[in-house]
N, CA, C and O atoms as a CHARMM CRD file, in Angstrom:
* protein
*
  324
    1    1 UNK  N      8.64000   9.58000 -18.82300 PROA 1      0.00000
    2    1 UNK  CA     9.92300   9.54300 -18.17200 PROA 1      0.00000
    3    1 UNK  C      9.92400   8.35900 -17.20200 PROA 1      0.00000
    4    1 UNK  O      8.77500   8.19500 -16.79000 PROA 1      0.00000
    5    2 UNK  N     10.78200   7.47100 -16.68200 PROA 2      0.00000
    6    2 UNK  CA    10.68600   6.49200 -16.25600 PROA 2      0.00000
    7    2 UNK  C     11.46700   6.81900 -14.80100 PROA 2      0.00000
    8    2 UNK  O     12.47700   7.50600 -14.65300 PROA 2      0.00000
    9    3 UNK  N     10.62300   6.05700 -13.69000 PROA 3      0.00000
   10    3 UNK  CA    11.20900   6.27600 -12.35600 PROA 3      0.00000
   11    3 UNK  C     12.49600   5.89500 -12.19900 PROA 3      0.00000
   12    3 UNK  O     13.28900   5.43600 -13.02100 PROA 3      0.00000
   13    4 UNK  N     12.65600   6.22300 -10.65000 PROA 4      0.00000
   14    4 UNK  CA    13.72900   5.72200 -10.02400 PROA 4      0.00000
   15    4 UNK  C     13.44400   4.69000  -9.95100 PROA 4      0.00000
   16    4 UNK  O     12.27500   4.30500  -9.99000 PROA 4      0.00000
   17    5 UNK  N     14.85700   3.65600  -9.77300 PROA 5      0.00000
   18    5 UNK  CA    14.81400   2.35400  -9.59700 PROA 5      0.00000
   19    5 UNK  C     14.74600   2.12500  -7.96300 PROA 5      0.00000
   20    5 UNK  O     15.44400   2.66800  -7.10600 PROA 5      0.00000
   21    6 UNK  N     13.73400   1.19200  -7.80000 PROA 6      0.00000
   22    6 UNK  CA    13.70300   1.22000  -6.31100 PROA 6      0.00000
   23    6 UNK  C     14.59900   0.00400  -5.79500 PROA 6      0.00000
   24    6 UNK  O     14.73500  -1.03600  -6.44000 PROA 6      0.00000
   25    7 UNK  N     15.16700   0.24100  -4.61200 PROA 7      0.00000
   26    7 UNK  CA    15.63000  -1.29000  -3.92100 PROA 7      0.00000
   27    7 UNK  C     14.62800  -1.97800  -3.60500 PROA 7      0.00000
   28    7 UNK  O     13.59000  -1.35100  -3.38700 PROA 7      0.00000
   29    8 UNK  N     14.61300  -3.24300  -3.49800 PROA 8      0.00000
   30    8 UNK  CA    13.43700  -3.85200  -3.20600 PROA 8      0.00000
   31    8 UNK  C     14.01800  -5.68600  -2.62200 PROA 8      0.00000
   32    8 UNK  O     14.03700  -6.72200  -3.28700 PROA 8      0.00000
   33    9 UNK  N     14.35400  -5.48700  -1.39900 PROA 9      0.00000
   34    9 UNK  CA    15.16700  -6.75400  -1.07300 PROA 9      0.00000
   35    9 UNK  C     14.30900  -7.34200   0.30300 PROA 9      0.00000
   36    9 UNK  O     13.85400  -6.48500   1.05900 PROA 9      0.00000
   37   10 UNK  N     14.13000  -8.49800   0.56900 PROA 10     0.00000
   38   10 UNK  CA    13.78800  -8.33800   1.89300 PROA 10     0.00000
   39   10 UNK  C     14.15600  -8.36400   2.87000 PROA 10     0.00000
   40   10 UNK  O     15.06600  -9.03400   3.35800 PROA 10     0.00000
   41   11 UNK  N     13.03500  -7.12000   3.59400 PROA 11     0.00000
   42   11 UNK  CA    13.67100  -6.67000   4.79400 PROA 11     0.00000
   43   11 UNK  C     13.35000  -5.02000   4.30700 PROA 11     0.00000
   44   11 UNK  O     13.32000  -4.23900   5.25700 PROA 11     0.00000
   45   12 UNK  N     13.14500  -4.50500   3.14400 PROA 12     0.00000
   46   12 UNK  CA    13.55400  -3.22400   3.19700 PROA 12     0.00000
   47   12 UNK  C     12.68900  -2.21800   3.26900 PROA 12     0.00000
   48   12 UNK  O     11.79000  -2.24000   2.42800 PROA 12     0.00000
   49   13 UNK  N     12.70800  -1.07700   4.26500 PROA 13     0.00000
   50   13 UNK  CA    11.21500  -0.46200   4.74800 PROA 13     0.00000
   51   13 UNK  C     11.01400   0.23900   3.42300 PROA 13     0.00000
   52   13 UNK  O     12.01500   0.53100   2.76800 PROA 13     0.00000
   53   14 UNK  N      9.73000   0.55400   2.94300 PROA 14     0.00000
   54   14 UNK  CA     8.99200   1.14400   1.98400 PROA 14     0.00000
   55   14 UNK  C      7.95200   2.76700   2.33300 PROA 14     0.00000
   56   14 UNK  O      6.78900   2.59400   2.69600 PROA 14     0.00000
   57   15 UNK  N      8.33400   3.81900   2.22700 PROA 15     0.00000
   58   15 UNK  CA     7.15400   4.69900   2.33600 PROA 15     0.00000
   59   15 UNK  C      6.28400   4.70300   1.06500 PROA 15     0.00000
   60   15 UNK  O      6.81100   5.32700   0.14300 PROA 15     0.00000
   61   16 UNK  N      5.22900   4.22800   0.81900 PROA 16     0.00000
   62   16 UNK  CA     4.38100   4.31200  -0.40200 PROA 16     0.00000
   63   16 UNK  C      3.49800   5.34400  -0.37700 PROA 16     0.00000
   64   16 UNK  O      3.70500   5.91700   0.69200 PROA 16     0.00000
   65   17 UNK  N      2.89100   5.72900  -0.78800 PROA 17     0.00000
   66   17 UNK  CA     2.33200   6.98700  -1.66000 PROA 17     0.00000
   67   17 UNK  C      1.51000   6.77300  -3.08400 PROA 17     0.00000
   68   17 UNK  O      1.95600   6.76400  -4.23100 PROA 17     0.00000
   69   18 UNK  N     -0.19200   6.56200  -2.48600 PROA 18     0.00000
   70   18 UNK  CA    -0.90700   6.16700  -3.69900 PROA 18     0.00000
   71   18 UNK  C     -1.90800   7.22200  -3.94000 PROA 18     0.00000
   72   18 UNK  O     -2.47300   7.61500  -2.91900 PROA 18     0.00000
   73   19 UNK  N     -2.24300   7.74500  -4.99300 PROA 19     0.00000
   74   19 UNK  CA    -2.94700   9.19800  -5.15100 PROA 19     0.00000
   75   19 UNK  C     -4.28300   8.74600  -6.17300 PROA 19     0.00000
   76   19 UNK  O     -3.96400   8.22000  -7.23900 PROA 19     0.00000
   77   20 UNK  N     -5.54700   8.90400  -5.93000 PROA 20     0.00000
   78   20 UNK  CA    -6.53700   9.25900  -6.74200 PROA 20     0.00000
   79   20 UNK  C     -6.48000   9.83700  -8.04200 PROA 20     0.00000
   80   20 UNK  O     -6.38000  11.05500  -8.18400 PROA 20     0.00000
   81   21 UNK  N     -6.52100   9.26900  -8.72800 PROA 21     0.00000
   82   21 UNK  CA    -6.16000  10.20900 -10.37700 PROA 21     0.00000
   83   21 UNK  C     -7.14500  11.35900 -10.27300 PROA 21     0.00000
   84   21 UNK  O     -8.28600  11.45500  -9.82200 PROA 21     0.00000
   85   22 UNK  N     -6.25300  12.23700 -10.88100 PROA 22     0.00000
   86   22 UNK  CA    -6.53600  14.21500 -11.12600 PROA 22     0.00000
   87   22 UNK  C     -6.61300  14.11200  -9.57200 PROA 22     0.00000
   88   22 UNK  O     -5.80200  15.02700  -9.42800 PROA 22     0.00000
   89   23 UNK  N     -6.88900  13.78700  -8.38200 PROA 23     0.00000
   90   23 UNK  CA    -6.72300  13.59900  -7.12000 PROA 23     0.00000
   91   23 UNK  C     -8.07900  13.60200  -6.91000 PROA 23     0.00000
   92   23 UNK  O     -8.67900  14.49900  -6.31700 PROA 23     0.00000
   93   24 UNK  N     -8.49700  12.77300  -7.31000 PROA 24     0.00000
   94   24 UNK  CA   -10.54000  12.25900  -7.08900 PROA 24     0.00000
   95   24 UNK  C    -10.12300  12.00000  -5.81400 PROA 24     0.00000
   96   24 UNK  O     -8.92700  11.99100  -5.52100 PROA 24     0.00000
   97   25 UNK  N    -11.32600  11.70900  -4.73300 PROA 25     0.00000
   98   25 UNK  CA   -11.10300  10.75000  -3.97200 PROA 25     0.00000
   99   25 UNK  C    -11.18500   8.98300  -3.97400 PROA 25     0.00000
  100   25 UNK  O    -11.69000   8.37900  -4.92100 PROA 25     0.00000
  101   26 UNK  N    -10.83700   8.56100  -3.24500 PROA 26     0.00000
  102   26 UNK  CA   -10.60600   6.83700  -3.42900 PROA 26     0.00000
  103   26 UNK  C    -11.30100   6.17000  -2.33900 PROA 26     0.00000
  104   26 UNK  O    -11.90700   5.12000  -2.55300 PROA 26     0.00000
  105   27 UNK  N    -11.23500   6.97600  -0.59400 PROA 27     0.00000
  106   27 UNK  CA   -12.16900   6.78600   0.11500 PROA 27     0.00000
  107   27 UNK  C    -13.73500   8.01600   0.36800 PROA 27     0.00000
  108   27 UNK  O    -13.93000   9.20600   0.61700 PROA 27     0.00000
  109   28 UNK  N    -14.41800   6.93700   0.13900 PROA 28     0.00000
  110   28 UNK  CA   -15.69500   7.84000   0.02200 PROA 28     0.00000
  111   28 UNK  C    -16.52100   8.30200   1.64800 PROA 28     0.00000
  112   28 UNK  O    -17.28400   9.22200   1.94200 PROA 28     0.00000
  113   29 UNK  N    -16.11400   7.52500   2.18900 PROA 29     0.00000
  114   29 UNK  CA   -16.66200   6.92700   3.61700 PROA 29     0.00000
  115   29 UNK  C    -15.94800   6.40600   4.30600 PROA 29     0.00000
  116   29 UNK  O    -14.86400   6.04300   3.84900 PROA 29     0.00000
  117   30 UNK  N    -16.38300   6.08500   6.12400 PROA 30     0.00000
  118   30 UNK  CA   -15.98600   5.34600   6.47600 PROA 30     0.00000
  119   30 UNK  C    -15.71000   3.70900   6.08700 PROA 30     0.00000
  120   30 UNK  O    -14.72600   3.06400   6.44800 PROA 30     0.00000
  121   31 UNK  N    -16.90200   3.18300   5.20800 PROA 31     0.00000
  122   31 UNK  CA   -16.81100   2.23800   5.20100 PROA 31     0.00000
  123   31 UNK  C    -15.87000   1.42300   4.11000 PROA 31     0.00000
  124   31 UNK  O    -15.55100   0.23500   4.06000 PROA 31     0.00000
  125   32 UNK  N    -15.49600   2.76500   3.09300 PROA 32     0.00000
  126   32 UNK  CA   -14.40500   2.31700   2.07900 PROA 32     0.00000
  127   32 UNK  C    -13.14200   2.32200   2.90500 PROA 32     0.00000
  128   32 UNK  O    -12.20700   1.60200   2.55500 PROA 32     0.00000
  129   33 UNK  N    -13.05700   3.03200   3.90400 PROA 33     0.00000
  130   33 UNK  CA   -11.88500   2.57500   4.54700 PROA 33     0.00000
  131   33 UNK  C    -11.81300   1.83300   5.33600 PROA 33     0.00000
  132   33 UNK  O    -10.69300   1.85000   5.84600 PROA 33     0.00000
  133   34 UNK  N    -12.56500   1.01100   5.81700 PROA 34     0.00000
  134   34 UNK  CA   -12.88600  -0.32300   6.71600 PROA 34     0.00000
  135   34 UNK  C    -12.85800  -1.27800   5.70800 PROA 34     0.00000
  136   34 UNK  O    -12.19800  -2.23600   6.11200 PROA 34     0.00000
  137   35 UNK  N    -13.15500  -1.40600   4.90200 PROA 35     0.00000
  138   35 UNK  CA   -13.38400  -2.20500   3.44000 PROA 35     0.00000
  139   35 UNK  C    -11.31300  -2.46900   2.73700 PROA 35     0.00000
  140   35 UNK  O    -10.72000  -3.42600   2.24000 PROA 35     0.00000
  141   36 UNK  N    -10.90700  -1.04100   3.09700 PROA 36     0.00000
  142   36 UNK  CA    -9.30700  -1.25300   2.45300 PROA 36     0.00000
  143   36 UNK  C     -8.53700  -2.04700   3.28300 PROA 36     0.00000
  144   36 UNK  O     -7.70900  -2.88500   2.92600 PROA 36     0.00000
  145   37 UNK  N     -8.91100  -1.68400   4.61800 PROA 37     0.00000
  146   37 UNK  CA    -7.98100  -1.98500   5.58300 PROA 37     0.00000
  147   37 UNK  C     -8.08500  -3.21300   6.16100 PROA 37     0.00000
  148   37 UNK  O     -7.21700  -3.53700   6.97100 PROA 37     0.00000
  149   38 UNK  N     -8.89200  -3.89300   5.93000 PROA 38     0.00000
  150   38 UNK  CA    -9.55300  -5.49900   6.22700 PROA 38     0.00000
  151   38 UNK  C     -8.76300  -6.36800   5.12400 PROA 38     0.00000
  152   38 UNK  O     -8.31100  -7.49300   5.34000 PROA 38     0.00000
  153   39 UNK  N     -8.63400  -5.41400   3.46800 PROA 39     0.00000
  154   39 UNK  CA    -8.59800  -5.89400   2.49800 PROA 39     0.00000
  155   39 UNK  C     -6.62600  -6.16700   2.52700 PROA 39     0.00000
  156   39 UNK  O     -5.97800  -7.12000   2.09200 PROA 39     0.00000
  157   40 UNK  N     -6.11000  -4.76400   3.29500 PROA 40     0.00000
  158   40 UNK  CA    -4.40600  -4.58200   3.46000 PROA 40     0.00000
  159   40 UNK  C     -4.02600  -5.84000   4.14000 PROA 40     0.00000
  160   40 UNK  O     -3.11100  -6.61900   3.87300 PROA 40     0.00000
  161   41 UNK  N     -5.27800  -5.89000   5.44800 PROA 41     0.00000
  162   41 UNK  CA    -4.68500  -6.80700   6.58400 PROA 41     0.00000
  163   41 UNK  C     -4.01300  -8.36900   5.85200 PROA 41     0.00000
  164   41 UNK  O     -2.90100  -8.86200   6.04300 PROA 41     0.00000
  165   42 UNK  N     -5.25900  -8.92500   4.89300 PROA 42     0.00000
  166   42 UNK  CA    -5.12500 -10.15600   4.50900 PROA 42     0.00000
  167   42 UNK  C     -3.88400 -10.64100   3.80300 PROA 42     0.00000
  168   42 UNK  O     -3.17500 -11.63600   3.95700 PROA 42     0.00000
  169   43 UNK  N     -3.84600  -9.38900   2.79600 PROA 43     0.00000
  170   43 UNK  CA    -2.67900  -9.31700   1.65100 PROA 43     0.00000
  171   43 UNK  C     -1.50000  -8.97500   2.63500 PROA 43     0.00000
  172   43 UNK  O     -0.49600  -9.12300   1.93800 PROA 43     0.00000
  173   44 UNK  N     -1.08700  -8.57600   3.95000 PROA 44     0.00000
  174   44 UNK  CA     0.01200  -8.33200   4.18400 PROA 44     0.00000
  175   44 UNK  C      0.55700  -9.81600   5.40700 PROA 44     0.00000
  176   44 UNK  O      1.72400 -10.01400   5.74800 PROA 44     0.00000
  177   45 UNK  N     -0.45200 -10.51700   5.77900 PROA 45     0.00000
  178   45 UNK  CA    -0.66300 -11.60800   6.24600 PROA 45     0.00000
  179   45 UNK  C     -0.07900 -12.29400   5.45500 PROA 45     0.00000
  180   45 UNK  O      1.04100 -12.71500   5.74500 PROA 45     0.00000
  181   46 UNK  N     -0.84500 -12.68600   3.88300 PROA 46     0.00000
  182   46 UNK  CA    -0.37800 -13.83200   3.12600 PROA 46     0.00000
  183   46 UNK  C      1.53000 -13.49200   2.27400 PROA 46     0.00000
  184   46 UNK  O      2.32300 -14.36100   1.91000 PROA 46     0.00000
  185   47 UNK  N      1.68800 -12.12900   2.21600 PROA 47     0.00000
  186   47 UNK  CA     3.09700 -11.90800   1.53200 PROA 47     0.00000
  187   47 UNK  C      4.05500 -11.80200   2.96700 PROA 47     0.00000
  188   47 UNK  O      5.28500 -11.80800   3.00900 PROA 47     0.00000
  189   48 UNK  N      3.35000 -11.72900   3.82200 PROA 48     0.00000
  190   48 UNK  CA     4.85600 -11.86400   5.30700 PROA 48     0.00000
  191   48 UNK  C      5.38200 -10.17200   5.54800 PROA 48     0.00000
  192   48 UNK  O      6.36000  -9.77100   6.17800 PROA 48     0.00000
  193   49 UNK  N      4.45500  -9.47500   4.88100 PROA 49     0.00000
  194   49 UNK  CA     4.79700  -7.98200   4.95300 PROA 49     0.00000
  195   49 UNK  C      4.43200  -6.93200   5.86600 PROA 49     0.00000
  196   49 UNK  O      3.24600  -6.62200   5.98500 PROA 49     0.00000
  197   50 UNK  N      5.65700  -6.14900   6.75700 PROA 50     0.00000
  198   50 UNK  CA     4.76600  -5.51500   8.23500 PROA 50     0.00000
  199   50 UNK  C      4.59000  -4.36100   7.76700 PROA 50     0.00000
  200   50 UNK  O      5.33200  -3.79200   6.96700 PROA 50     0.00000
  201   51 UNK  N      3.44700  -3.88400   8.30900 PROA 51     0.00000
  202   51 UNK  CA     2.74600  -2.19300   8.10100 PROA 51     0.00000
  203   51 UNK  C      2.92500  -1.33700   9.90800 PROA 51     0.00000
  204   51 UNK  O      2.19100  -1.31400  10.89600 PROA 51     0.00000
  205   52 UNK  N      4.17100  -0.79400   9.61400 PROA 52     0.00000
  206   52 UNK  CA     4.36400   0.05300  10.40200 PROA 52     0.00000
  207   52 UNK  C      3.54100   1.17400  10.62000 PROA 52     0.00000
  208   52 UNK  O      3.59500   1.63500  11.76000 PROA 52     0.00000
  209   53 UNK  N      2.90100   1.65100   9.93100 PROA 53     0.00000
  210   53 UNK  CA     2.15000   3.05500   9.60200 PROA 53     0.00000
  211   53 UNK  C      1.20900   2.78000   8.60300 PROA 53     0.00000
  212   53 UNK  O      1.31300   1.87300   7.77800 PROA 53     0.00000
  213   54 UNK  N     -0.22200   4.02300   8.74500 PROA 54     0.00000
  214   54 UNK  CA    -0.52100   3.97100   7.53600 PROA 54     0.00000
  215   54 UNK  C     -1.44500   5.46700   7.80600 PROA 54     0.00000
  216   54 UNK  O     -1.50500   5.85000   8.97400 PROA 54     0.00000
  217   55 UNK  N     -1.99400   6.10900   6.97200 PROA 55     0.00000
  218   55 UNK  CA    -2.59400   6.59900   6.96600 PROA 55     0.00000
  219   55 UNK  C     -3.54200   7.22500   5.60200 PROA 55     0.00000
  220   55 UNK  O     -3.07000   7.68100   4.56000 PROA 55     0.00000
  221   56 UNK  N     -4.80200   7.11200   5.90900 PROA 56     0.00000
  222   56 UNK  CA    -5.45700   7.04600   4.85700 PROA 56     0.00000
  223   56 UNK  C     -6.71500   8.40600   4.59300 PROA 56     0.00000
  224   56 UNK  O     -7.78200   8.42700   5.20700 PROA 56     0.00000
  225   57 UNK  N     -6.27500   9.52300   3.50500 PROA 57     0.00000
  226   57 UNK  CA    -6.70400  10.54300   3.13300 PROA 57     0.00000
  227   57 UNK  C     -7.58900  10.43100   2.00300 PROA 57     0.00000
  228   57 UNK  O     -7.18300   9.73200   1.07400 PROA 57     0.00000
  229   58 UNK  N     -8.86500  11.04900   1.88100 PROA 58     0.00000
  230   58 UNK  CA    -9.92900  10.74700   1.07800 PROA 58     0.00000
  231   58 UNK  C     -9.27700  10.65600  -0.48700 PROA 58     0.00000
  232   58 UNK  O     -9.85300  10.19100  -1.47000 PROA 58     0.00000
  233   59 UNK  N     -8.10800  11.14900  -0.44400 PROA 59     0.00000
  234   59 UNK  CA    -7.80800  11.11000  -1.97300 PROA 59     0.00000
  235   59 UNK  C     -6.87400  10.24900  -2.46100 PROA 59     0.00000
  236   59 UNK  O     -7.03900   9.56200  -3.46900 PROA 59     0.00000
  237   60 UNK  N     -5.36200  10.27100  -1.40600 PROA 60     0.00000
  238   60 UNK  CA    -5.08200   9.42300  -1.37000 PROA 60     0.00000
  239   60 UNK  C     -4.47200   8.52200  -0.08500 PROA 60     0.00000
  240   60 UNK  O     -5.10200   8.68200   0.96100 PROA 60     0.00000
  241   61 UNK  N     -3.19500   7.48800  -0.01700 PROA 61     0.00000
  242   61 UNK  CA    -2.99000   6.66300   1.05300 PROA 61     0.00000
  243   61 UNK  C     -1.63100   6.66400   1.40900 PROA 61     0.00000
  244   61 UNK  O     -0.81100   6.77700   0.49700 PROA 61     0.00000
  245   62 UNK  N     -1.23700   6.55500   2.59100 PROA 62     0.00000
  246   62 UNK  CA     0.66300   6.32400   2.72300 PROA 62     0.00000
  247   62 UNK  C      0.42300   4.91300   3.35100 PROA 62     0.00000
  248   62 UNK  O     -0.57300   4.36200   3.82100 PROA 62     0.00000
  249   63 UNK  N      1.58200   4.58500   3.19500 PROA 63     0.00000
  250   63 UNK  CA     1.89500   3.39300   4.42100 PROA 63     0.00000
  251   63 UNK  C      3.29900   3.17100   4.18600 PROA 63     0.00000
  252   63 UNK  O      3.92000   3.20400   3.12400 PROA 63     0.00000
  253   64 UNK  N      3.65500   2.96000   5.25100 PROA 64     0.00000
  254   64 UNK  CA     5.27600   2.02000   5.67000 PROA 64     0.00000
  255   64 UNK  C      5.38900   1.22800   5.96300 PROA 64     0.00000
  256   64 UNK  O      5.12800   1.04900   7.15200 PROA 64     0.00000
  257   65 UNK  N      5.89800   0.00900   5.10300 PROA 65     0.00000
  258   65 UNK  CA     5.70200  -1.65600   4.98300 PROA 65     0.00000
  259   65 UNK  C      7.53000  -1.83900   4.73600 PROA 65     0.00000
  260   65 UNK  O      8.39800  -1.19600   4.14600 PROA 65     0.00000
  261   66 UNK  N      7.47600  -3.05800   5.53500 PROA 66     0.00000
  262   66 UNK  CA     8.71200  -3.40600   5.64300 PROA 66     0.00000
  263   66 UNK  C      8.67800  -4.78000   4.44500 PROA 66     0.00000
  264   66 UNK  O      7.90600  -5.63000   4.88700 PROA 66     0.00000
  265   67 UNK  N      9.07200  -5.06400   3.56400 PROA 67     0.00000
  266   67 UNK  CA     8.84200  -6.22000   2.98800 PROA 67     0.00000
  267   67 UNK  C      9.09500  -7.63100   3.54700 PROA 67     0.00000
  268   67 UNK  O      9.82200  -7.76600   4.53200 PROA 67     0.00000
  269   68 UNK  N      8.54500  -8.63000   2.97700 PROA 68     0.00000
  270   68 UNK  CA     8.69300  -9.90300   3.42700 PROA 68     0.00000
  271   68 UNK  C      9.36700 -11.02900   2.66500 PROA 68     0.00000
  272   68 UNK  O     10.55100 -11.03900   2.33000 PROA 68     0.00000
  273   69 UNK  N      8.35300 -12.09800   2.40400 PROA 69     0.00000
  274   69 UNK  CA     8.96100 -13.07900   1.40800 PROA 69     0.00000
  275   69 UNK  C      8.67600 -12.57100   0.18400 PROA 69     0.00000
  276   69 UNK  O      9.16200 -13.18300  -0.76700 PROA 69     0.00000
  277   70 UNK  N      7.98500 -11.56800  -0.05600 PROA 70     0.00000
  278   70 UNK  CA     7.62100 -10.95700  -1.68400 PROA 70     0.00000
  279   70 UNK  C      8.31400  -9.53800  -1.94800 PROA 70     0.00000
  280   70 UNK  O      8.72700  -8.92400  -0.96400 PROA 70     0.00000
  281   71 UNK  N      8.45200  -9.02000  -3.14300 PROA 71     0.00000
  282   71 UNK  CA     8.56400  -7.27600  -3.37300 PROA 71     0.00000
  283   71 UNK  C      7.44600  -6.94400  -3.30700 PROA 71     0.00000
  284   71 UNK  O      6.39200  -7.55800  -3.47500 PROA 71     0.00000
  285   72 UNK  N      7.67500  -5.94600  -3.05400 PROA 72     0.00000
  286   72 UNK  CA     6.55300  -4.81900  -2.56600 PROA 72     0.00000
  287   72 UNK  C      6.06700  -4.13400  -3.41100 PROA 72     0.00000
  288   72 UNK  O      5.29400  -3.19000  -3.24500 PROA 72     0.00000
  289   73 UNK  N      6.66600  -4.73900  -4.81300 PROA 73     0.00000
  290   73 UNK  CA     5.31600  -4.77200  -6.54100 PROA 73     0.00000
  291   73 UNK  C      4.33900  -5.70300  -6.16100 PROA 73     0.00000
  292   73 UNK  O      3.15200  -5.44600  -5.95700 PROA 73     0.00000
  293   74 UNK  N      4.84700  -6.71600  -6.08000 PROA 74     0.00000
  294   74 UNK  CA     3.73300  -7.92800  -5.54600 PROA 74     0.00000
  295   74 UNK  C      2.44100  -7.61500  -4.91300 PROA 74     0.00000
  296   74 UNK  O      1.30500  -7.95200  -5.24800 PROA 74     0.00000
  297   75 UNK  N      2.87000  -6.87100  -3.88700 PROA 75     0.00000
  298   75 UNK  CA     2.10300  -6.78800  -2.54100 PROA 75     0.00000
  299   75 UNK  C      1.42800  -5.75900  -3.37400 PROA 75     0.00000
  300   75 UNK  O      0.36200  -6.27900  -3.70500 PROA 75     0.00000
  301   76 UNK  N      1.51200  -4.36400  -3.96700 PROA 76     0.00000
  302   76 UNK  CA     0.84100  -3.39700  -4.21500 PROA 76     0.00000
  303   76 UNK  C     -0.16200  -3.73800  -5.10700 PROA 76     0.00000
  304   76 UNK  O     -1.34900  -3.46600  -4.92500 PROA 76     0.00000
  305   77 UNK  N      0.44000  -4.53200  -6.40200 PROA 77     0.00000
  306   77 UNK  CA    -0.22700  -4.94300  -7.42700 PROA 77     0.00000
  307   77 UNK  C     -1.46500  -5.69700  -6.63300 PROA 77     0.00000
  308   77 UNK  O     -2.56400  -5.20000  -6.88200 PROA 77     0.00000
  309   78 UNK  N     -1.46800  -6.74300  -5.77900 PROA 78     0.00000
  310   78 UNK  CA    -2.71600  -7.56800  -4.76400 PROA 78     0.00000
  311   78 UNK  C     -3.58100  -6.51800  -4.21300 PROA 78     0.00000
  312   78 UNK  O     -4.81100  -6.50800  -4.16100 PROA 78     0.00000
  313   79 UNK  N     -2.62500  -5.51300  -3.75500 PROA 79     0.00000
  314   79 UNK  CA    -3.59700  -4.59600  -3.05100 PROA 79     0.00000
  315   79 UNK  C     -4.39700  -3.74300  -3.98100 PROA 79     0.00000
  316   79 UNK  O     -5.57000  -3.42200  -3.79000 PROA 79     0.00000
  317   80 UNK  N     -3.52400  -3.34300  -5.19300 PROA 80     0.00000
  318   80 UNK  CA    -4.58000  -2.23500  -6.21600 PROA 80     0.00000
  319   80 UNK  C     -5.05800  -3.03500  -7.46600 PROA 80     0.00000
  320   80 UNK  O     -4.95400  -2.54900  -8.59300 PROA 80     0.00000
  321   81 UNK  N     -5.61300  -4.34000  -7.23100 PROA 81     0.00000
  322   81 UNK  CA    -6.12900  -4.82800  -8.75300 PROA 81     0.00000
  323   81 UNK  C     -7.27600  -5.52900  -7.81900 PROA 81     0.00000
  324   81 UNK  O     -8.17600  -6.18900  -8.33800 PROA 81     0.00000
């Protein structure tokens, strides 16, 4: 079944929502989450994108990003590949 179509203009705040498949976890440790969040900082630096929020659960992650000069496919795709 195919999603909703999202707006995606810039400027437009985003709540994201990324889940561990079967809901494994994704952070194992502290240090996988020192490792993500070093990794968010750079990628939201280079696309012009602000992170209002975030919070990060062993399985999965939220954050609220306001977009920038990119969509916020862009930015996710950098962040999850």
């Amino acid at each position: 079944m195919p999603g909703q179509a999202r707006i995606d203009a810039p400027g437009v705040l985003h709540h994201i929502i990324v889940r561990g498949i079967e809901r494994r976890k994704i952070f194992n440790d502290d240090e996988d989450r020192f490792d993500f969040l070093e990794r968010i900082g750079h990628i939201l630096e280079q696309t012009q994108t602000a992170c209002y929020a975030w919070a990060l659960i062993p399985n999965h992650f939220h954050l609220l990003l306001r977009t920038g000069a990119y969509p916020v496919a862009t930015v996710m795709r950098r962040l999850l590949t």
